[in-house]
N, C-alpha and C positions, 0 to 999 in steps of 0.2 A: 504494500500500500504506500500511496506517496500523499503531499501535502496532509490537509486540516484533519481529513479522514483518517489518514493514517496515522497519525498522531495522535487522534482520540483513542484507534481501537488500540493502542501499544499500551496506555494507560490501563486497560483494563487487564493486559497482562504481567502488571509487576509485583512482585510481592509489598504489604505494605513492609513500610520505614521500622529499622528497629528501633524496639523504645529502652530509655536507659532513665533510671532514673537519676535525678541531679544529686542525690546524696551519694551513690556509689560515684559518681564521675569527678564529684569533688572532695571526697574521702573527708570530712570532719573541716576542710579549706573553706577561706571563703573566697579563693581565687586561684583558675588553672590558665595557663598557657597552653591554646592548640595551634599547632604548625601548617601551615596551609598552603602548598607549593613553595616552601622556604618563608613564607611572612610569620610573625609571629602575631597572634591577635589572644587577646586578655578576656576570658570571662570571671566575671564578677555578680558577686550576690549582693546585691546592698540592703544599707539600714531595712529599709520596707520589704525585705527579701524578694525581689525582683531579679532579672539577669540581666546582665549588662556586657555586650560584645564591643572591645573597642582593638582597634588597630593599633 
């Protein structure tokens, strides 16, 4: 299948997203470094326990 079409039915064959939860990913932290094609980018848990992704 090509273009819009084909594009929608691929969707319907992926498996969903795996899920992790934020406490195992940040082990007792309240901030990890993930590596991203060589960048480093910062996630963070703040006061109001929110996620915060920064470059």
């Amino acid at each position: 299948m090509s273009g819009k079409a084909g594009e929608q039915a691929d969707i319907g064959l992926r498996s969903p997203s795996p899920r992790i939860q934020s406490d195992d990913l940040f082990n007792g932290r309240r901030e990890i470094v993930i590596v991203h094609q060589g960048m480093e980018y910062r996630l963070h848990i703040t006061k109001a326990d929110k996620l915060i992704l920064t470059k």
